[in-house]
N, C-alpha and C positions, 0 to 999 in steps of 0.2 A: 765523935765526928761521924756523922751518917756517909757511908757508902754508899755506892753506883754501881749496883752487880745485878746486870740483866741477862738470863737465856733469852736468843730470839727466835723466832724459829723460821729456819732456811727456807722450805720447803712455801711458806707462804710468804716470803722474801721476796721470791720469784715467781709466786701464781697466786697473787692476793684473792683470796674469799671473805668479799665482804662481811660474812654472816662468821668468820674464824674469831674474830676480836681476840689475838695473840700477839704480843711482840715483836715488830719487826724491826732492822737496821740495816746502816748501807756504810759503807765509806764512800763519799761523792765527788773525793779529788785525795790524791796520793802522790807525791813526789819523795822518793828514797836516792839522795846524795843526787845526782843529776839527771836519774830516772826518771822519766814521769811515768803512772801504770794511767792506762787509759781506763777511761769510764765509757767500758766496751759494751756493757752488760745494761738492757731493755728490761727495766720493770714496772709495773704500777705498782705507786705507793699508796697509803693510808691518807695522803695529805686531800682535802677538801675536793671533790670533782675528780678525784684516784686518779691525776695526773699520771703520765707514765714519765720515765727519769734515768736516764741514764747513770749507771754506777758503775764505781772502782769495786765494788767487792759487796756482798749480801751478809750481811754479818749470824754469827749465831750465838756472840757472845760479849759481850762489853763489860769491862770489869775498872773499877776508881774507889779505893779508899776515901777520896774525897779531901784529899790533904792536897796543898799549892805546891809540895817537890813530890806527891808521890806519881807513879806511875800507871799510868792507863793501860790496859791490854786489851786486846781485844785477836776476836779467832770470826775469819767468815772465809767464802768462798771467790773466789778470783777466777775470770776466763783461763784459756789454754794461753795467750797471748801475754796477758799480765804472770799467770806459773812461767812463762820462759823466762821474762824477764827478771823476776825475783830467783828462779834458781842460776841466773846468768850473775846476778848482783852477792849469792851467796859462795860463786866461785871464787869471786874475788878478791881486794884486799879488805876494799868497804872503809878507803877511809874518811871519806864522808861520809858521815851518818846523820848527818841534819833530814830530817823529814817535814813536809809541811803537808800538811791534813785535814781534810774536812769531814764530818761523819755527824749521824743522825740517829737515833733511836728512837720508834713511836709505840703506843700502847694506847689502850680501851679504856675512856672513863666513862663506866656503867652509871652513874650517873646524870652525865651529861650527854650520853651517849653516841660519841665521837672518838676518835684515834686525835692525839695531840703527841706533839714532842716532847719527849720524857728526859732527854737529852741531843743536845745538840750544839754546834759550832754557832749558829747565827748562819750561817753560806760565808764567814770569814775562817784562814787557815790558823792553826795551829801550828807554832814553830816547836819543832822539838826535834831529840836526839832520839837514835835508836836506844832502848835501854837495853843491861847487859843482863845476865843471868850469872855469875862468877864471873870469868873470862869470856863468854861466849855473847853474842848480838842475840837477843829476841826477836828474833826474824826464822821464821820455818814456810815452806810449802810442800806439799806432798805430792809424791811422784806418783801414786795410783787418782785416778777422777776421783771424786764423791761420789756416793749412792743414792743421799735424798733427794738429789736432783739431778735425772740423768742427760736431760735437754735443756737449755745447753751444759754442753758437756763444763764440769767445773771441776777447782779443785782447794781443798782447804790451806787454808793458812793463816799462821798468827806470826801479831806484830804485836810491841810494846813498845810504848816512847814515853821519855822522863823529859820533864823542860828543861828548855834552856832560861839563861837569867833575864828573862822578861816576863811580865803578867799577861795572860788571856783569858777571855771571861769564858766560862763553859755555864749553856745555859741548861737549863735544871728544871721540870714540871712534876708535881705529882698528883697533879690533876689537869682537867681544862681550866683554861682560863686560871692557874695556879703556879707562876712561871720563881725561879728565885736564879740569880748567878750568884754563879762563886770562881772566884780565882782560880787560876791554875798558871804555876810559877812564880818566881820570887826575883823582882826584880835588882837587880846592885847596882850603885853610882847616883 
């Protein structure tokens, strides 16, 4: 089964160069148990006419075995406002852990010579659970900024969510114009 394990890289996350043709990603909408993190964070993306786009987080890292129960993770950067609220949500008890998600990855095809979605939701959420690591929530943010990006001021974190018992399509490119879905979750009933 083909994997989904992307570096992205932050730095041009948040200050695209058209002439970079590197990997970028975002999470575009976030809700953790009755949270929502806001899509605080001003960028231009890769998408056609480098719209600019408000996001939940600049990602640096997306990671999918590519199995219907396994688990996604991913590691990017969050405002000051979304670190409060996630270190507010790690004080807690957290017994909601339903998350619902939307998130994007683009890349360079040097052949067609355009940024396309490598991965992505559709702009529809993904329902899923925090997943665990032993006993513990895969949920982190870090209490010092980030360095790659000092304006706006940011700070990392990784989330990981396993599905719940429903199907979603997660969609899939590896190229232009070269699109494939594949499931993600296993429905019951």
């Amino acid at each position: 089964m083909a994997a989904f394990n992307k570096q992205c890289d932050v730095t041009q996350g948040y200050n695209l160069q058209r002439d970079a043709q590197v990997p970028v990603g975002y999470i575009t909408k976030l809700k953790i148990g009755n949270v929502d993190l806001a899509a605080d964070q001003k960028v231009t993306t890769p998408a056609e006419g480098h719209a600019q786009k408000k996001v939940v987080a600049v990602l640096s890292a997306l990671e999918w075995e590519g199995g219907q129960a396994q688990p996604i993770n991913m590691t990017g950067n969050v405002s000051t406002a979304n670190k409060q609220k996630i270190s507010s949500l790690l004080h807690k008890d957290l017994a909601k852990t339903e998350v619902r998600i939307q998130m994007e990855v683009w890349e360079y095809d040097p052949l067609a010579k355009v940024y396309f979605k490598s991965f992505h939701t559709n702009d529809a959420d993904l329902i899923a659970l925090l997943a665990k690591e032993g006993e513990t929530l895969k949920l982190e943010v870090q209490d010092t900024p980030a360095t790659d990006v000092v304006s706006p001021q940011n700070y990392e974190f990784t989330i990981g969510i396993m599905p719940v018992e429903q199907e979603f399509n997660i969609h899939l490119a590896t190229g232009d114009q070269m699109p494939v879905v594949k499931l993600w979750g296993v429905a019951v009933g």
